[in-house]
C-alpha positions, 0 to 999 in steps of 0.5 A, spaced: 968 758 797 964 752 793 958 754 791 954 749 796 956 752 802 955 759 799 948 757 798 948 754 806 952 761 808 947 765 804 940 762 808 943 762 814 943 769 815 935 769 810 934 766 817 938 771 822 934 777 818 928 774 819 929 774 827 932 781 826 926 784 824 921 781 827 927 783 834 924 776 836 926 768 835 932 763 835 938 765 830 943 759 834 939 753 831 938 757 825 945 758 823 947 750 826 943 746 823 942 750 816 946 745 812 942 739 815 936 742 811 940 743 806 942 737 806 935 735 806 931 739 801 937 739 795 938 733 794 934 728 799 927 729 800 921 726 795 916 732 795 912 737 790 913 744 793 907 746 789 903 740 792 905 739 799 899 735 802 901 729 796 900 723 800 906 719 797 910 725 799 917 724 804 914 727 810 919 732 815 917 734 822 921 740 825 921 737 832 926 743 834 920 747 832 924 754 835 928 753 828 922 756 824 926 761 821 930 756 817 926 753 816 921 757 812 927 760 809 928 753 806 922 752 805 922 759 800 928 757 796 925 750 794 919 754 791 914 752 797 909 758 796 913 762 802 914 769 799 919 774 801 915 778 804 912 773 808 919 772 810 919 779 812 913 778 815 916 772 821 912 773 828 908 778 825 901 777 827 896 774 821 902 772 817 903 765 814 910 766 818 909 764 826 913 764 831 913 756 831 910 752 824 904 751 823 901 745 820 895 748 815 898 755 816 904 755 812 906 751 807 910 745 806 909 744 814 907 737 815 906 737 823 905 744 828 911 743 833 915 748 838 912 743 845 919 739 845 918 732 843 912 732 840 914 733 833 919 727 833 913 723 837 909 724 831 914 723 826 913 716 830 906 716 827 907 718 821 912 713 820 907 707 822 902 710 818 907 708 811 906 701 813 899 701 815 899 704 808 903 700 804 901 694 807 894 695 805 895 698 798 902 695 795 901 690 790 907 685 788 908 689 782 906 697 784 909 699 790 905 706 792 906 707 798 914 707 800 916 714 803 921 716 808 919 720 814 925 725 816 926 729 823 930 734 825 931 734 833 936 737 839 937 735 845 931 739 848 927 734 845 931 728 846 929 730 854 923 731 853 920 724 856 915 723 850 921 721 845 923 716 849 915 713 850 914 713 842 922 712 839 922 706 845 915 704 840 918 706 833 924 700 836 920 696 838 914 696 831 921 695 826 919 702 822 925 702 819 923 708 814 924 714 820 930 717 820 932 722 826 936 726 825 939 730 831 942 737 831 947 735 837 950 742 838 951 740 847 947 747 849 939 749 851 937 755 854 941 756 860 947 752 859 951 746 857 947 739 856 954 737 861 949 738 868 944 735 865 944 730 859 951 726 861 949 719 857 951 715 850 946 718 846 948 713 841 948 706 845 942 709 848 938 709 841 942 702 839 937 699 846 932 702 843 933 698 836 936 703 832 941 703 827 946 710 830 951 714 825 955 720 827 957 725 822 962 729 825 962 736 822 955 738 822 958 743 816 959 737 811 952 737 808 956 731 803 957 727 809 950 727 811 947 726 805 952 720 805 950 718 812 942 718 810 942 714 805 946 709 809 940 710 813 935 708 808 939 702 807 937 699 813 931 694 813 929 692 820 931 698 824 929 706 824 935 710 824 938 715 829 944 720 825 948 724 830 950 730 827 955 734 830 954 742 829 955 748 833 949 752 835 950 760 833 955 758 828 959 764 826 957 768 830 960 771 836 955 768 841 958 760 837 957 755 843 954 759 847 947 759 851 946 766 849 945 764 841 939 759 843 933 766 843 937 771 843 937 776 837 944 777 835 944 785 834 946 789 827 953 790 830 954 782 830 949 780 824 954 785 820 961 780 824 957 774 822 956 777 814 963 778 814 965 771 818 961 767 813 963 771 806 955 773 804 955 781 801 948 780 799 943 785 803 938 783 808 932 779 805 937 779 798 940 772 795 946 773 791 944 771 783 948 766 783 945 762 789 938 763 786 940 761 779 943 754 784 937 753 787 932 754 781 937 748 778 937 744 784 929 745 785 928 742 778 928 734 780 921 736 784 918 735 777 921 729 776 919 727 783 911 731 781 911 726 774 913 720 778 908 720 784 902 722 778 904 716 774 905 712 780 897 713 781 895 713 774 898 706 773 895 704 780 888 706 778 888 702 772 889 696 775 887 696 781 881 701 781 877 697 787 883 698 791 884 705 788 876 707 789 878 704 797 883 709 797 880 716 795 874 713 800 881 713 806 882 721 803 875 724 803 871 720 808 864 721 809 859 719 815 853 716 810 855 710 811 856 711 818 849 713 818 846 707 814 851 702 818 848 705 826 841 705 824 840 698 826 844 698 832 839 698 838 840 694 844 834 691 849 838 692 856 841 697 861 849 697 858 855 700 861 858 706 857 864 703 854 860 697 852 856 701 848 862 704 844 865 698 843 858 696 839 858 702 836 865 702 834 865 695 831 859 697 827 862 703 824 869 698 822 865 694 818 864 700 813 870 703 815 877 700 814 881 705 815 880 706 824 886 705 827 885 702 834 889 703 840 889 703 847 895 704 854 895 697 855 887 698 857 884 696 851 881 690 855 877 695 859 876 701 854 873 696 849 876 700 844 878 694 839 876 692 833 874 685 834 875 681 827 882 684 827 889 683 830 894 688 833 899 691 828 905 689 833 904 682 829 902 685 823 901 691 819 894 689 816 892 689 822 887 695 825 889 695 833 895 698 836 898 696 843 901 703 845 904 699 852 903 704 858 905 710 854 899 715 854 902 721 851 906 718 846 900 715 844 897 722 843 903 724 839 902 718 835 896 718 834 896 726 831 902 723 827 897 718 824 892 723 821 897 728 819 900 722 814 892 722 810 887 717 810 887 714 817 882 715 823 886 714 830 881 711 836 886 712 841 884 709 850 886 710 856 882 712 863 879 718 863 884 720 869 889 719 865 888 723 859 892 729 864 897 725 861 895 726 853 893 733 854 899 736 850 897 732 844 890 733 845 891 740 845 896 739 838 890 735 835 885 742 835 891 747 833 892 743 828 885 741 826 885 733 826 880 728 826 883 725 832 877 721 836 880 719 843 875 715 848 876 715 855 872 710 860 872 709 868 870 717 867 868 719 874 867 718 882 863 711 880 870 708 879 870 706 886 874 702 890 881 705 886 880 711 890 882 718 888 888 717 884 883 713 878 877 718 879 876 724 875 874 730 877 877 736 873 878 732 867 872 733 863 872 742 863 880 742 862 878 737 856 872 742 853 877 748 855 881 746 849 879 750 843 876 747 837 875 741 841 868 736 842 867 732 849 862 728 849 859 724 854 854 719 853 848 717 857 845 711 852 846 708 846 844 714 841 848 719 845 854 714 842 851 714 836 852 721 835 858 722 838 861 717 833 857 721 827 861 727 829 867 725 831 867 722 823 864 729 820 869 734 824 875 736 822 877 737 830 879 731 835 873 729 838 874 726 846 869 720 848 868 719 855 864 713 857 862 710 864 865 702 866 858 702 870 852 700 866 846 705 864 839 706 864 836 703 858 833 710 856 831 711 849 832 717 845 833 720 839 840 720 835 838 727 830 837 730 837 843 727 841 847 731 835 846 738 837 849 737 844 843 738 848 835 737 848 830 735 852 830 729 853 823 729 858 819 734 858 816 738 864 808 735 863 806 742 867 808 749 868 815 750 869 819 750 875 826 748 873 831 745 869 836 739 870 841 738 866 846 732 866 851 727 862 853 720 862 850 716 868 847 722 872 842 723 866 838 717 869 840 720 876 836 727 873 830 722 871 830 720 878 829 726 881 824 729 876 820 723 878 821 725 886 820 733 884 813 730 880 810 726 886 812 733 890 808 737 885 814 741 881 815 740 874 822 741 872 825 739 865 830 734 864 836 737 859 841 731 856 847 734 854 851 730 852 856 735 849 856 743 851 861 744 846 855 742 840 849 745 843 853 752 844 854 752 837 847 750 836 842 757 834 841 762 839 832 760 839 834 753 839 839 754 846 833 759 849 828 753 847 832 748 852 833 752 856 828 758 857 832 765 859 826 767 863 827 761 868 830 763 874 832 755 876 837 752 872 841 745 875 846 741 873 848 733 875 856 732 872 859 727 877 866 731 875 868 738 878 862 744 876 866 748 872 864 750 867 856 749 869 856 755 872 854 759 865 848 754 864 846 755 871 847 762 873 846 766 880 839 763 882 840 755 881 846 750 883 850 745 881 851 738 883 857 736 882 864 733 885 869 738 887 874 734 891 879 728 888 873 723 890 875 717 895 875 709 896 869 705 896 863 702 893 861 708 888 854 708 891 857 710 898 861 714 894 855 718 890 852 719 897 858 722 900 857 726 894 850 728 895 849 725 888 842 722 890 836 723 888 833 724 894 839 729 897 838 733 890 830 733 890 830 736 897 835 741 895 832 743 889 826 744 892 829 749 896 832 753 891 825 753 886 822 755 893 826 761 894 827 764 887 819 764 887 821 771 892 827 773 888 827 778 882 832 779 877 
């Protein structure tokens, strides 16, 4: 047995011991697809295993996330800060070794994968921010920015729609620096791919733009060496490399469904060691293999001096461009701050207007915002005006996505993951149900992805149900580490943009097509989520809060309840997530505890109101699908009018003064 195949043999079953003790994971593209990562970590990839976040590194993104535990197997080898008992450690709880990869959590994972088709769609994203990069930052004679972006895919992946969504992109926008390389091993979980993937893989990635290569044998880790640098030849077209392997190779469940999650057993792990010739004891690598890979770790030194030199020349003779880019890597909001300050508007505005103004004043101060939008940005304004799109060229700052919002989700991840870019990406509120698993990767992850949506509720009108949201907003503050901001004026915009730029969290902008009251308010305020916009002028009776458009509406009925004799407080909570963050006595101010009625005005489902308005007040709200017709015939059906709202709080004031708690 040659020494490379000793090395790919002995990782193989690093992997399988990893799942055997943990008696959890997937030992079928562990033991198939090892001799691609190898391929890729001992003689192709360009990283510093000690700096993983380099941004001039080689980026590689397994999409097939099930295969973390050849993967941090790798990873370990190749002197990433994975110990042995991290290994050790696979699936158990508080290691840096979980189930799927996790971007931020282990070391040399540039993206969070396991959800299929998510990772190769990123990948898309990363591959488009080396362009936007270099295009920026490359002179005639220093190239900084010309870094490959590699993918390991199965066929679970290539099913899911996404890929076809953001790959279709990658064709189309020429990123000739993504390279998919695809575990072709014909089996998922239940069965054979026969029943349901029958196509010509590779025409079909030829109509996508690609340039296509086959590697017969999946163990000739020379040939796919040799088909990937073929791949980095190409010029003007992405390429797709299919590498045909066998999944649980070498052990008894080879070719069978059974090896995808299934833990092979001390009986067939000892056959295995047998099969593939590995003496070693479990977690142990022979001498000789570590001396190997000790030998071949030693080029990331020379890839470690290149990349340091590299920018050291750059920084000499360019220090303004070199200044810009480590403004791009650490960004802050005091020029956000300064640039807003002057922004004011003298007339009613609809919400997407509004962001429009804020987002190009910030484009002023900030040109490392990419803009994009689902064939939308018409009607999302989310577009830098004084910038073309980058379909026609590079140094442009708008993307059109075309009508794919879940691969401009996944893209846009990609994008922020690569350093220095902050995606802005738009679609219709309604149809962020599209883009929630991409929403939800951007939080595991922690990624400065802001994402606007417009037409944000029933106000939407003739379209009908299908276009008017509903149960959009809570399913978006549900998601952890997430900030949902719907504002009701300028200010609140403002804010909303200032902390999507502080966070290191996606933040979402729900904005409204119809125009909104003029209300003046402060932006120091606006950023803590919620306050009270106007106050009672007399002893308390309740307090509404409301967001977006329905702040007016709750200005409204306090002027209704006023002529009536009550005085309520009227609270604009542009954000719950932020005014749940704020201190205790400063939520208890808002909103005093010892204040029986507590309303909410949000055209969108009550859902999560309930914890502000208790068991003694009401929520107004829309728990329907909406319906068809002008949007104030619409808010009447709804009973969103200030005088249905008055009436009924009255009543509720009314009764909560006979009630005890």
């Amino acid at each position: 047995m040659d020494l490379e195949t000793k090395n790919v043999n002995e990782l193989r079953l690093l992997a399988v011991d990893m799942i055997e003790r943990a008696n959890s994971g997937h030992p079928g593209i562990a033991l198939g697809s090892a001799p691609i990562l190898y391929a890729l970590y001992s003689k192709v990839l360009n990283v510093v295993p000690e700096d993983d976040k380099n941004i001039l590194r080689d980026r590689f993104i397994m999409s097939a996330g099930h295969g973390s535990s050849i993967y941090y197997a790798m990873l370990h080898a190749f002197g990433y800060k994975i110990s042995l008992n991290d290994l050790k450690s696979f699936r158990k709880l508080d290691s840096i070794t979980p189930g799927h990869p996790e971007y931020g959590a282990v070391p040399g994972v540039d993206a969070t994968t396991g959800p299929l088709g998510q990772g190769v769609s990123m990948a898309v994203g990363m591959a488009l921010a080396e362009r936007i990069m270099a295009k920026r930052f490359n002179k005639a004679d220093i190239t900084l920015f010309d870094n490959y972006t590699y993918t390991l895919v199965g066929e679970g992946c290539l099913m899911e729609g996404v890929s076809y969504e953001a790959l279709s992109l990658a064709g189309t926008l020429k990123l000739n620096k993504l390279i998919v390389l695809y575990d072709c091993n014909g089996i998922t979980l239940d069965s054979s791919t026969k029943s349901v993937m029958d196509q010509n893989i590779l025409g079909y990635f030829k109509s996508l733009n690609f340039s296509t290569i086959e590697v017969e044998d999946g163990n000739d880790v020379e040939g796919i060496i040799q088909a990937i640098n073929v791949a980095k030849q190409s010029k003007d077209k992405p390429t797709f490399i299919k590498i045909n392997t066998h999944i649980g190779y070498g052990s008894a469940l080879q070719d069978s469904n059974k090896a995808h999650g299934s833990v092979l057993g001390a009986d067939n792990v000892k056959l295995l060691r047998e099969t593939l010739g590995v003496t070693s004891e479990p977690f142990e690598l022979d001498k000789n293999v570590l001396r190997d890979l000790k030998f071949l770790s030693k080029r990331f030194d020379g890839v470690k001096k290149s990349f340091k030199e590299r920018m050291k020349v750059y920084s000499k003779a360019y220090p303004g461009d070199y200044k810009v880019l480590n403004e791009f890597l650490n960004m802050d909001t005091i020029k956000a701050e300064q640039v807003l300050a002057d922004l004011n508007i003298s007339e009613d505005m609809s919400g997407r207007d509004m962001g429009g103004l804020v987002l190009n004043k910030l484009a002023e101060v900030y040109s490392n915002l990419i803009c994009g939008a689902a064939d939308v940005c018409g009607s999302t304004k989310v577009n830098i005006k004084n910038s073309g799109f980058i379909n026609d060229d590079f140094a442009n700052k708008n993307i059109k996505y075309g009508i794919r919002e879940f691969g401009m989700g996944c893209i846009s991840n990609g994008l922020a993951l690569y350093g220095g870019l902050v995606p802005v990406n738009s679609t219709f509120l309604v149809f962020s149900d599209y883009m929630k698993s991409a929403m939800r990767l951007s939080a595991l992850m922690g990624q400065k992805v802001i994402s606007v949506f417009t037409h944000d509720s029933i106000a939407v009108g003739e379209d009908g149900a299908t276009h008017q949201s509903s149960e959009q907003m809570w399913g978006i503050r549900n998601i952890p580490h997430t900030y949902l901001f719907r504002p009701a004026n300028l200010a609140e915009t403002k804010a909303a943009y200032l902390t999507a730029l502080s966070k290191n969290n996606p933040t979402t902008i729900v904005l409204s097509r119809q125009k909104l009251k003029n209300i003046a308010s402060d932006v120091d305020m606006a950023k803590r989520g919620g306050y009270i916009l106007s106050p009672e002028g007399g002893t308390l009776n309740g307090v509404i809060i409301a967001t977006g458009s329905e702040v007016g509406l709750a200005l409204d009925v306090q002027a209704e309840l006023k002529s009536k004799g009550y005085n309520v407080r009227v609270v604009s909570m542009p954000s719950v997530e932020l005014f749940k963050e704020q201190p205790l006595k400063y939520r208890n101010d808002v909103i005093p505890t010892n204040i029986k009625s507590v309303f909410s005005i949000e055209a969108g489902a009550s859902g999560g109101w309930y914890e502000f308005t208790g068991r003694f007040g009401k929520c107004f709200a829309v728990d329907e699908f909406g319906a068809s017709a002008p949007y104030q015939e619409i808010y009447n059906k709804f009973g969103l009018t200030s005088e249905i709202i008055s009436k009924e709080i009255m009543q509720v004031i009314k009764n909560n003064k006979e009630k005890t708690i």
